[in-house]
Structure formats: structure tokens, C-alpha cells
C-alpha positions as a Markdown table, in Angstrom:
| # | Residue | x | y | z |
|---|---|---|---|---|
| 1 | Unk | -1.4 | 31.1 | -8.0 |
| 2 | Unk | -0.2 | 30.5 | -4.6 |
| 3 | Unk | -3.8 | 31.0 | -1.9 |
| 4 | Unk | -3.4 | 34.0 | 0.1 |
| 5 | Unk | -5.5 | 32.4 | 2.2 |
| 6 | Unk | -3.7 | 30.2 | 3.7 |
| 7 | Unk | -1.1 | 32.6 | 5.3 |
| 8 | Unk | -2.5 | 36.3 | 5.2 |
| 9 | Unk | -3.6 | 38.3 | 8.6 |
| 10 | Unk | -6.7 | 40.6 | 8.7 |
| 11 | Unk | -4.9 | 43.3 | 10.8 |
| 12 | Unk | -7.6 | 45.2 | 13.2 |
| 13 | Unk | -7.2 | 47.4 | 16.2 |
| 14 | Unk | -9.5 | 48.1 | 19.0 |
| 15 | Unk | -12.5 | 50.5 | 18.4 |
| 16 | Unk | -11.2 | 53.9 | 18.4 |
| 17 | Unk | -13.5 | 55.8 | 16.7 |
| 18 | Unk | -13.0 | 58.2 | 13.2 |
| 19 | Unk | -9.4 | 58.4 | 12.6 |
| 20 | Unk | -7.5 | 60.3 | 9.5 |
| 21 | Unk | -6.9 | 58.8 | 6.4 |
| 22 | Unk | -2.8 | 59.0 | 7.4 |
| 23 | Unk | -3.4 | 57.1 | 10.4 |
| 24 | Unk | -4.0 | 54.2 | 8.2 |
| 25 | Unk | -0.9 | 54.9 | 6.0 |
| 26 | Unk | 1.2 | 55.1 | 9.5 |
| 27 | Unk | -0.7 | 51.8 | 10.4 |
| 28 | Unk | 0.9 | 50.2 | 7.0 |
| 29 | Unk | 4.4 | 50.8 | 7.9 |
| 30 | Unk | 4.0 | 49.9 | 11.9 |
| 31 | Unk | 2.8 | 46.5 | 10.9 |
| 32 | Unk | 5.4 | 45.9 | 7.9 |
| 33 | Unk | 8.4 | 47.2 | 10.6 |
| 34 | Unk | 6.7 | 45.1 | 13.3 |
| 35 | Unk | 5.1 | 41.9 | 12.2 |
| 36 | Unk | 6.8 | 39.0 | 10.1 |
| 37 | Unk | 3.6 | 37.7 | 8.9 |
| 38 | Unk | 1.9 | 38.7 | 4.9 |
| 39 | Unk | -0.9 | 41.2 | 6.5 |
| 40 | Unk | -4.1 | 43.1 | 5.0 |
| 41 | Unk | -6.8 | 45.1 | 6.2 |
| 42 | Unk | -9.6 | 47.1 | 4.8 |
| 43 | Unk | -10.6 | 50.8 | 6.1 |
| 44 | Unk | -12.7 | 54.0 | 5.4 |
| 45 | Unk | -11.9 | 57.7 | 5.6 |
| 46 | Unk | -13.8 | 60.8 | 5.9 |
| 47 | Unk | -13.8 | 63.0 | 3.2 |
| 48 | Unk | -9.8 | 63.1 | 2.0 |
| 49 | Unk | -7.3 | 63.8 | -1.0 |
| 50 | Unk | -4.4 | 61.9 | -1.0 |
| 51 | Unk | -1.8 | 63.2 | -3.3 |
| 52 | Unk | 1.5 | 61.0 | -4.7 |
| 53 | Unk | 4.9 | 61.6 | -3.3 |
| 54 | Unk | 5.8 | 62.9 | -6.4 |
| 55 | Unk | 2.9 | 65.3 | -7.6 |
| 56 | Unk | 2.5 | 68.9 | -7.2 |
| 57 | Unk | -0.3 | 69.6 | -5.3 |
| 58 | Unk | -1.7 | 73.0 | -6.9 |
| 59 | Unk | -1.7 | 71.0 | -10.3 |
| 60 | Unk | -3.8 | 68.3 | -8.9 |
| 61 | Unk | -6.2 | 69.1 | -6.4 |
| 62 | Unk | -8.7 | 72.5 | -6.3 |
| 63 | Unk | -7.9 | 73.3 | -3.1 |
| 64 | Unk | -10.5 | 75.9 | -2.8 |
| 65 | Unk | -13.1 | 73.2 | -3.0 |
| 66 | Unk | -11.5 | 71.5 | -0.4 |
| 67 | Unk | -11.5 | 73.8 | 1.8 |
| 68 | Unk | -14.4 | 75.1 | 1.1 |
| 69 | Unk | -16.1 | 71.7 | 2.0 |
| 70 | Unk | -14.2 | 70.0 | 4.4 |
| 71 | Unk | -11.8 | 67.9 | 2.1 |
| 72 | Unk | -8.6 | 67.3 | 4.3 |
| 73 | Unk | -5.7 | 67.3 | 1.9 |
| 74 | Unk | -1.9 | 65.0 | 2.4 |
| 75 | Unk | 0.6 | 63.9 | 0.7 |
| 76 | Unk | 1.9 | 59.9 | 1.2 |
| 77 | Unk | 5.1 | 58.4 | 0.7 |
| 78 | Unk | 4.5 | 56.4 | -2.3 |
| 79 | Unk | 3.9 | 57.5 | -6.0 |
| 80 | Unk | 0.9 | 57.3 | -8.1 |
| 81 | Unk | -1.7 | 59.6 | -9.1 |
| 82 | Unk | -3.7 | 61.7 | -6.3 |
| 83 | Unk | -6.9 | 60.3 | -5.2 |
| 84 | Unk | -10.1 | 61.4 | -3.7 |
| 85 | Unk | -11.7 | 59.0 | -0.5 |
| 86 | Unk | -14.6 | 58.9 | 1.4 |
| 87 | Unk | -16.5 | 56.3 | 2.9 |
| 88 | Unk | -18.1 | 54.9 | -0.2 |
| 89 | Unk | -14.5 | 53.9 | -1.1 |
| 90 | Unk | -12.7 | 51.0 | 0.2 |
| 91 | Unk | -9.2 | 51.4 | 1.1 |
| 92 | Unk | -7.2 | 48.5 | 0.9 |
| 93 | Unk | -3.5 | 47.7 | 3.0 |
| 94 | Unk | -1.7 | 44.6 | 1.6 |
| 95 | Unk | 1.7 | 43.8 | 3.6 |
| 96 | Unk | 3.9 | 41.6 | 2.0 |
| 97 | Unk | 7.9 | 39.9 | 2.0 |
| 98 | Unk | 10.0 | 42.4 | -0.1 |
| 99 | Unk | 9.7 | 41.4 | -3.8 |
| 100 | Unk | 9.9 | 42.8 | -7.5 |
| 101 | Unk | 7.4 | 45.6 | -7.7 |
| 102 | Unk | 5.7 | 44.2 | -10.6 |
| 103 | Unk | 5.2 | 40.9 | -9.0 |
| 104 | Unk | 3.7 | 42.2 | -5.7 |
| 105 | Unk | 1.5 | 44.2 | -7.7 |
| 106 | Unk | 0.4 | 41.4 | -9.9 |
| 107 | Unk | 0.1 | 38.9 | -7.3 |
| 108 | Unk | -2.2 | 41.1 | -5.5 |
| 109 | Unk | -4.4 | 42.4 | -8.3 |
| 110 | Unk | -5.0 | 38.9 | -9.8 |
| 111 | Unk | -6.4 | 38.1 | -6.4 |
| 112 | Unk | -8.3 | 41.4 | -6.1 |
| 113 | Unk | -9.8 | 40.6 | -10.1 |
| 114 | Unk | -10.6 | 37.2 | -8.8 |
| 115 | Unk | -12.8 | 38.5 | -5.9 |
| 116 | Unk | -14.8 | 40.4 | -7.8 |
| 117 | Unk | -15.0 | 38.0 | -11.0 |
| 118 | Unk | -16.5 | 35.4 | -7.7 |
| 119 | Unk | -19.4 | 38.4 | -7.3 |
| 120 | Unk | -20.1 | 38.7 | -11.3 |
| 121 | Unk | -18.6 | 41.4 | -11.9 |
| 122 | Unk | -16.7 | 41.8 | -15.3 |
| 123 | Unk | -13.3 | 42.8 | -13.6 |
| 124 | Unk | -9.6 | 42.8 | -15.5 |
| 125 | Unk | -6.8 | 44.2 | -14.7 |
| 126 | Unk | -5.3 | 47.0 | -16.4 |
| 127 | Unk | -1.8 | 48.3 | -16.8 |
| 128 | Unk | 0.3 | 47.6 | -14.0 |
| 129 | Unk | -1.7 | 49.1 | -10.8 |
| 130 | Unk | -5.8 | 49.6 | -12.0 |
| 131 | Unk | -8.9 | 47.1 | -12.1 |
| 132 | Unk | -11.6 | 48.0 | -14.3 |
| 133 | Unk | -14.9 | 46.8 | -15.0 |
| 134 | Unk | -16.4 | 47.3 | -18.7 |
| 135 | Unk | -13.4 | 49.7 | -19.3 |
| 136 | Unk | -14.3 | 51.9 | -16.5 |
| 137 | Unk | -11.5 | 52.3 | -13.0 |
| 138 | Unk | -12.8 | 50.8 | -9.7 |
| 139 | Unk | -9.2 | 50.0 | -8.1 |
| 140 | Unk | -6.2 | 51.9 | -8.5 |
| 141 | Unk | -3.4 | 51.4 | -6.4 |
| 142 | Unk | 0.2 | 52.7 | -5.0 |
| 143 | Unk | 3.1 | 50.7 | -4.1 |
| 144 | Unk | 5.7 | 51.3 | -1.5 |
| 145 | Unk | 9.0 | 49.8 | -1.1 |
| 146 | Unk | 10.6 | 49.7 | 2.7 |
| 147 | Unk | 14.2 | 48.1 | 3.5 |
| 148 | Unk | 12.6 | 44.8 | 3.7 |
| 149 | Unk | 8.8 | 45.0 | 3.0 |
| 150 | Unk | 6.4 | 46.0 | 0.4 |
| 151 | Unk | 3.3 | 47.6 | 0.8 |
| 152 | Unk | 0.6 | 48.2 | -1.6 |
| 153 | Unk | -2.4 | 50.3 | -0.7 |
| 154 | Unk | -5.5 | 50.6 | -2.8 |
| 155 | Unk | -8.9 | 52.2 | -3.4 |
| 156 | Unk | -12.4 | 50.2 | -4.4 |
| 157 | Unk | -15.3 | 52.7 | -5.6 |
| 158 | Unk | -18.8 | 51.3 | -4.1 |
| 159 | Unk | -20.4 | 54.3 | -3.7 |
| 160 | Unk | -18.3 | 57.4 | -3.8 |
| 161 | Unk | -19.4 | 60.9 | -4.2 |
| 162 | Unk | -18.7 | 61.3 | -7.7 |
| 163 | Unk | -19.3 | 65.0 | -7.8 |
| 164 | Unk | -17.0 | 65.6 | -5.2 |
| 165 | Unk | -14.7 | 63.5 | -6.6 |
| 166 | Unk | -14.8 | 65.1 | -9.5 |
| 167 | Unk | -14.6 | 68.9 | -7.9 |
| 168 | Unk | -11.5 | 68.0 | -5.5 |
| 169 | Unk | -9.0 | 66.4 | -8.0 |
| 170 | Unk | -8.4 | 67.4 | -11.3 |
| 171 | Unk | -5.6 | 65.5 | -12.7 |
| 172 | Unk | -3.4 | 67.0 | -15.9 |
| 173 | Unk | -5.9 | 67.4 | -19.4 |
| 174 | Unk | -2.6 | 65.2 | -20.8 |
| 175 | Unk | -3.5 | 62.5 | -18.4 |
| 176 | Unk | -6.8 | 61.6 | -19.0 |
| 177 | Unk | -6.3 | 62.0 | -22.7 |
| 178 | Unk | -3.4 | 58.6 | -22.5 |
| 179 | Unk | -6.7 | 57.1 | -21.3 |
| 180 | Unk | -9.1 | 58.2 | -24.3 |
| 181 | Unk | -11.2 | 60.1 | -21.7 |
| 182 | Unk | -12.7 | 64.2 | -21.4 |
| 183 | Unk | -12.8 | 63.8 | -17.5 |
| 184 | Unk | -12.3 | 62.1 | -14.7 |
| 185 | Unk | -15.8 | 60.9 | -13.9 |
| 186 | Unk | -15.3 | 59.1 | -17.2 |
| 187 | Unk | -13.0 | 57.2 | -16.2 |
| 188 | Unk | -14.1 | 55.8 | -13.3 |
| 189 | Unk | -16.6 | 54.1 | -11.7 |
| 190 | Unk | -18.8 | 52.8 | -8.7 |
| 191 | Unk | -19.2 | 49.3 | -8.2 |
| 192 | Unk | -22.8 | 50.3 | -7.2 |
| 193 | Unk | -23.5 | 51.7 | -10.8 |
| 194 | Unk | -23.0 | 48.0 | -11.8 |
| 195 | Unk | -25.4 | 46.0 | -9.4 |
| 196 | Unk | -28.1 | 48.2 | -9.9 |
| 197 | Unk | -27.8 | 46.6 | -13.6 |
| 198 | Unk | -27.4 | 42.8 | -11.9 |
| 199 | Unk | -30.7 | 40.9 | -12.1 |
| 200 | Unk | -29.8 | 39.3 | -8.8 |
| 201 | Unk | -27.4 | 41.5 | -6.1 |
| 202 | Unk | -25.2 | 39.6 | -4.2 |
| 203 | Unk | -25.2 | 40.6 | -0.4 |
| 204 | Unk | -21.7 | 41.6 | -0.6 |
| 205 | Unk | -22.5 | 44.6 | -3.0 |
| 206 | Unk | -25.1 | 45.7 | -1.0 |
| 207 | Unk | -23.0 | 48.3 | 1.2 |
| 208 | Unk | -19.2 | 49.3 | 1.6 |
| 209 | Unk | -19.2 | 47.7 | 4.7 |
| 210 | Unk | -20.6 | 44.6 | 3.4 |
| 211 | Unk | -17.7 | 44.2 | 0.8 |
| 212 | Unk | -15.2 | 44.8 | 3.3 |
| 213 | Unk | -16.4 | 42.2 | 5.1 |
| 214 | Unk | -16.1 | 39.9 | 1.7 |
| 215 | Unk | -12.7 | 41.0 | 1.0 |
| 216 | Unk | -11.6 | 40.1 | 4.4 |
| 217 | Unk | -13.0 | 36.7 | 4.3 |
| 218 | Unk | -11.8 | 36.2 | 1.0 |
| 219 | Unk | -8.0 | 37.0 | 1.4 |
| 220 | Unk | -7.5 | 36.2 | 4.7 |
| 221 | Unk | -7.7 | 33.1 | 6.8 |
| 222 | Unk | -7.3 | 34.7 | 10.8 |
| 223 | Unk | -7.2 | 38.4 | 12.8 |
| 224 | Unk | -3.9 | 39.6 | 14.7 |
| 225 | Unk | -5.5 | 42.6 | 17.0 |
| 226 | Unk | -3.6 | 45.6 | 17.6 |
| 227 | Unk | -3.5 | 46.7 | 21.2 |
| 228 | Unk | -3.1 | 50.3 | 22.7 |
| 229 | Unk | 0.5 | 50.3 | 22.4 |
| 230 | Unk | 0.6 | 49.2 | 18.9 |
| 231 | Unk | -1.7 | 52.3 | 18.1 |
| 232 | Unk | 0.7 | 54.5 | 20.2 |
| 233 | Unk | 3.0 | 54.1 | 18.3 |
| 234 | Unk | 1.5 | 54.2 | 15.0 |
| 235 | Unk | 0.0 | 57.9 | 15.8 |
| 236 | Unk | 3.7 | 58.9 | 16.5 |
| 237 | Unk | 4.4 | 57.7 | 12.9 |
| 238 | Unk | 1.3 | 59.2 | 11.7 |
| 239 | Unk | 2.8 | 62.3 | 12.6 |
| 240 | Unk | 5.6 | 62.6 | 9.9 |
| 241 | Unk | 2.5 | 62.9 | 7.4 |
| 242 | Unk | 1.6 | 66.2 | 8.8 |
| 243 | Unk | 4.6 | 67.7 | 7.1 |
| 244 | Unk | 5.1 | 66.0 | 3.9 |
């Protein structure tokens, strides 16, 4: 497999505090409209659902919980399922040349299974978009296609609040049953759950914030900073979220 490494950008901006979990989304499509280069970056949101382009959102979310506990709620531009973040998940941006959607997705997960196969963790890919470990989802992820860029954006469960994971998104009975599963917290799982088991942890599993510092090292070789223009105009694409 060709090294990302030896061509891919860590993309960060200047401190700027919390931001919503569309920001980020708007941030994708700046940098694949603005930038040439293959790009990726790693980020946290406060407590969010994300729903697919696609999905209808009374049939996957329980908005009363959400609203009842802070849970912002949006939709994004690509498909996939609807998913719950907050900052014991690891949301992952990966900007790439325009390609077959299978091959981007490929390309990237192999290299996402590798990383955490270089921790010890039992990770394989699984359909076309998911990354388990013993059977169980930490990464699922969501492509979108632009004129001449693709962009795939991911989650990575280190340690997310399962319960309110659970209580905010409550995918089709259908759905879970194509996976041999009763519920969602079935299904998945945090990568914390697995180095408590480890006889040895390795510092990047200690925290969120230590694995995104791994991931970065791992697929990326140097940093192209955003300035406060770049953000500018990001915000004024973050905007078209508002409404979807």
C-alpha cells in the first residue's frame, strides 16, 4: 500500500475555542475546494447527533432526549447511518484526489486497521465503511463525493458515553437485526473497554487526546495552519448546515 505518510497534511487552525460539530464538516469541504494537497485532521465535539443526508430524523434520533440534555442535532451532506459524538469519540477528516468510492474507502480503512493493529488491538475491517475489534464497531465512516475531491469522515469510540449514546439514536429494529444484534450498545464499542483487558497499556490509549495525537503522527508527515481568513470562510460554509 502506497505510505500516506509521505504526502498527507495534518490540517489545524489557530486556537479558537469549542466549535460545533458542523464547523468541522464546513472545515472538510473549505480544505478539499482550497488546498491541492491529500489532507487529515482529527477533532472532538460536544455532545452532538449527526444524522445522514438521507435518513429521517424522527425515525432515528429521540429527540426528546436531546433536548432534554443538551444533544445538538444536524443533518450532513453525506449518507450513512446517524451517529452520536462527544468528546470520548474521535472524529476523523481524510481529504483525498477524487477516486472510486470503494477504493478511497478501502485505502483509508486499511490504514486506519493498521494503526490500531500497531497498538494491539485486534482490529479488521468490516463491510465497506466499519472497523471492528472482536466483532464489536469502533469506526464507522461516511463518504462524500465533491466535483473533484473525496472526503471521508469518521468516528473512533475511546470513551463515549454509552448511555447517552444509546438514549439519543435509535436506529430501525431491521437494522441492527442485519447485524445479529438486540441494540445498539451491542454493537459497538469503546476502545477503552479493550485496554482495561491489555496487560500493558500503550500511552496512546490512555486518553482521546492521546490517540489523536497517535493518529496524527501516524498518517501524516507535516502541519498546513489555517489562518483567520481560512476560518472565515469556513463559518460562512458552516452555515448551509443550519438548514439542512
Amino acid at each position: 500500500m502506497e505510505d500516506f505518510r509521505s504526502y498527507m497534511k495534518n490540517i489545524v487552525i489557530p486556537e479558537c475555542g469549542s466549535r460545533r460539530l458542523i464547523f468541522y464538516l464546513a472545515m472538510e469541504e473549505y480544505v478539499a475546494k482550497a488546498f491541492d494537497e491529500e489532507a487529515f485532521f482529527v477533532w472532538q465535539s460536544d455532545p452532538t447527533v449527526i444524522i445522514g443526508r438521507n435518513q429521517v430524523l424522527e425515525n432515528e434520533v429521540n429527540l426528546a432526549y436531546c433536548e432534554a440534555h443538551g444533544v445538538q442535532v444536524y443533518r450532513r451532506k453525506s449518507g450513512g447511518g446517524c451517529v452520536y459524538s462527544d468528546k470520548g469519540n474521535i472524529m476523523m477528516s481524510y481529504v483525498s484526489r477524487r477516486g472510486d468510492v470503494s477504493a478511497v474507502f478501502d485505502r483509508f480503512l486499511s490504514e486506519l486497521t493498521a494503526c490500531l493493529c500497531s497498538l494491539g488491538l485486534p482490529a479488521e475491517k468490516s463491510g465497506r465503511n466499519d472497523v471492528l475489534v472482536e466483532g464489536r464497531k469502533v469506526s464507522g465512516n461516511a463518504f462524500h463525493m465533491l466535483p473533484d475531491r473525496s472526503i471521508v469522515h469518521g468516528t473512533l469510540l475511546h470513551s463515549t458515553d454509552m448511555e447517552a449514546l444509546t438514549e439519543a439514536i435509535r436506529p430501525p429494529v431491521e437494522k441492527l437485526s442485519r447485524h445479529g444484534v438486540e441494540s445498539v450498545r451491542q454493537r459497538v464499542c469503546n476502545l477503552a473497554e479493550y485496554s482495561e483487558r491489555m496487560m500493558q497499556v500503550p500511552e496512546p490509549l490512555n486518553s482521546a487526546e492521546a490517540l489523536m495525537e497517535y493518529l496524527v503522527k501516524h498518517f501524516c508527515d507535516g502541519v498546513m495552519t489555517l489562518d483567520a481568513k481560512d476560518v472565515a470562510e469556513i463559518e460562512m460554509i458552516e452555515k448551509e448546515y443550519i438548514n439542512l
